[in-house]
C-alpha positions as CSV (number, residue, x, y, z in Angstrom):
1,X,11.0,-30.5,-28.4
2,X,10.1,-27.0,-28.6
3,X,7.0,-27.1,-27.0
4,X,8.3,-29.0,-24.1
5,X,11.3,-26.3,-23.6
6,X,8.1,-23.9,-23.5
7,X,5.9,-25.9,-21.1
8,X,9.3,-26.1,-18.7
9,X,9.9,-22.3,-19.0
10,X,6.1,-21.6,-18.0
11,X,6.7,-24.1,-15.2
12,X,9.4,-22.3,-14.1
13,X,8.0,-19.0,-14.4
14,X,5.1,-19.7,-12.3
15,X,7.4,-21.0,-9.0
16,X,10.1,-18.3,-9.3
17,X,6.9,-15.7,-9.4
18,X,5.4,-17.7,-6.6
19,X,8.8,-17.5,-4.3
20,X,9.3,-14.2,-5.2
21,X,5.6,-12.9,-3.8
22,X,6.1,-14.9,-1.0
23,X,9.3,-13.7,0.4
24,X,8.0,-9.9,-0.2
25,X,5.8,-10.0,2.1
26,X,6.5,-12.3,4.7
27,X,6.5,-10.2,7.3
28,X,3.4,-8.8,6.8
29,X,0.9,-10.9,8.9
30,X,-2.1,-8.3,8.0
31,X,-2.5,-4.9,6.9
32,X,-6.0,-3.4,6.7
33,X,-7.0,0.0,5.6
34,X,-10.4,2.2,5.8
35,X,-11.7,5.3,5.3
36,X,-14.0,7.7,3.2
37,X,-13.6,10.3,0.7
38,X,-16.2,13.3,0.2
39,X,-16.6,16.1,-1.6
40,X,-14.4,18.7,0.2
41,X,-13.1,16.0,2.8
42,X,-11.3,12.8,3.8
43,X,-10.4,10.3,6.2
44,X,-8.9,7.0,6.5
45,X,-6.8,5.2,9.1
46,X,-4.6,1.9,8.9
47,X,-3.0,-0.9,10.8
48,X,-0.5,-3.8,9.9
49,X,0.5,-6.3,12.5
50,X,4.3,-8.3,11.5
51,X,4.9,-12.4,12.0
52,X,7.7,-10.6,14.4
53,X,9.2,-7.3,15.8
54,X,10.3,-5.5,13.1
55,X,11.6,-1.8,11.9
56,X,8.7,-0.5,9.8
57,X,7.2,2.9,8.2
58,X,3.4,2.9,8.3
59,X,1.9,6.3,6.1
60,X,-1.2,7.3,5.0
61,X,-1.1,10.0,2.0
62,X,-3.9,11.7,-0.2
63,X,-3.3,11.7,-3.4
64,X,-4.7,13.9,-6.2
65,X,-6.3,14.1,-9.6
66,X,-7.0,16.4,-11.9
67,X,-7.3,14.8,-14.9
68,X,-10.1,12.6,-14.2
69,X,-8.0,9.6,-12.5
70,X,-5.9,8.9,-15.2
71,X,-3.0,9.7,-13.0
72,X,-2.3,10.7,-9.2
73,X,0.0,12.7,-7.3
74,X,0.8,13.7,-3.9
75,X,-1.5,16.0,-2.2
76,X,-0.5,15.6,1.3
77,X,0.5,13.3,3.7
78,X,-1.8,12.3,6.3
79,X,-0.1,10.5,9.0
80,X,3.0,8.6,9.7
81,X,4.5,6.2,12.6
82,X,7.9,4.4,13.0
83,X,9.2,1.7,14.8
84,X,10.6,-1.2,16.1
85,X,7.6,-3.5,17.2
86,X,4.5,-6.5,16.3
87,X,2.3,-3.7,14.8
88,X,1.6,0.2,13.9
89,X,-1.3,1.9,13.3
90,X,-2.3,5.5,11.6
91,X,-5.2,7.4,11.3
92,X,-5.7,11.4,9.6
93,X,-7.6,13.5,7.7
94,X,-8.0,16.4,5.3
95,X,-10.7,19.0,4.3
96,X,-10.8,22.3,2.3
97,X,-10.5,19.5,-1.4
98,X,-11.0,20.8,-4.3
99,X,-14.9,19.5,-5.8
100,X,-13.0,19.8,-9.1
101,X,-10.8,17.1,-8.6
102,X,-10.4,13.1,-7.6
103,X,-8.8,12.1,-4.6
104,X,-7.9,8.5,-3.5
105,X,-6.3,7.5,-0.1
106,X,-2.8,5.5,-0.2
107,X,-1.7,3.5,3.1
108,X,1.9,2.0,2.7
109,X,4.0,0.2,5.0
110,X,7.7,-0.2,4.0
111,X,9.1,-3.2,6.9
112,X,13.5,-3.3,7.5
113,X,13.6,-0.8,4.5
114,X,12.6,-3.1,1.9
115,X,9.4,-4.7,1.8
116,X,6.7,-2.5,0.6
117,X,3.0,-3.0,1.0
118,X,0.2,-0.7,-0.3
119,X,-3.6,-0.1,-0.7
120,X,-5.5,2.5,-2.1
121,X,-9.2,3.7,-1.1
122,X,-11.0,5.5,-3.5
């Protein structure tokens, strides 16, 4: 008996994770994100397209290590664009970095205040 209250648990685990994915990001048709880091400098730009017109907030931020990666924090914020509409896109850069330090690029679009998408280029 116990192992079949366990087996229906996991079973219902694995749909309400599944529903749950799924209505975070359905309105997110794609998002796709690029760019380089070098030693002293960076670039990267971004674009999401929505399923429908939506209000969204598409930025691209820098962040910064200096403890090896372990953790990152805000260097400087690249580029940003809001609106009401199918798609945004955002493109910016940086130089003068530190050689001393990691950097990694975040782009992350929030759509109606809510759902949040993000990927980071290292």
């Amino acid at each position: 008996m116990k192992k079949l209250i366990n087996v229906g648990t996991a079973i219902f685990l694995s749909i309400a994770m599944t529903s749950v994915a799924y209505a975070r990001y359905s309105q997110i048709g794609s998002f796709i994100a690029d760019g380089n880091i070098y030693s002293t400098s960076a670039n990267a730009s971004a674009l999401v397209t929505f399923k429908e017109k939506v209000d969204a907030t598409l930025t691209l931020y820098l962040e910064e290590s200096s403890n090896g990666g372990v953790s990152y924090y805000l260097y400087e914020t690249l580029d940003t664009k809001s609106g009401f509409g199918e798609g945004l896109s955002v493109q910016g850069n940086a130089s003068g970095l530190d050689k001393d330090c990691e950097y990694r690029i975040k782009a992350e679009v929030v759509v109606d205040g809510g759902e949040t998408e993000y990927k980071y280029l290292y």
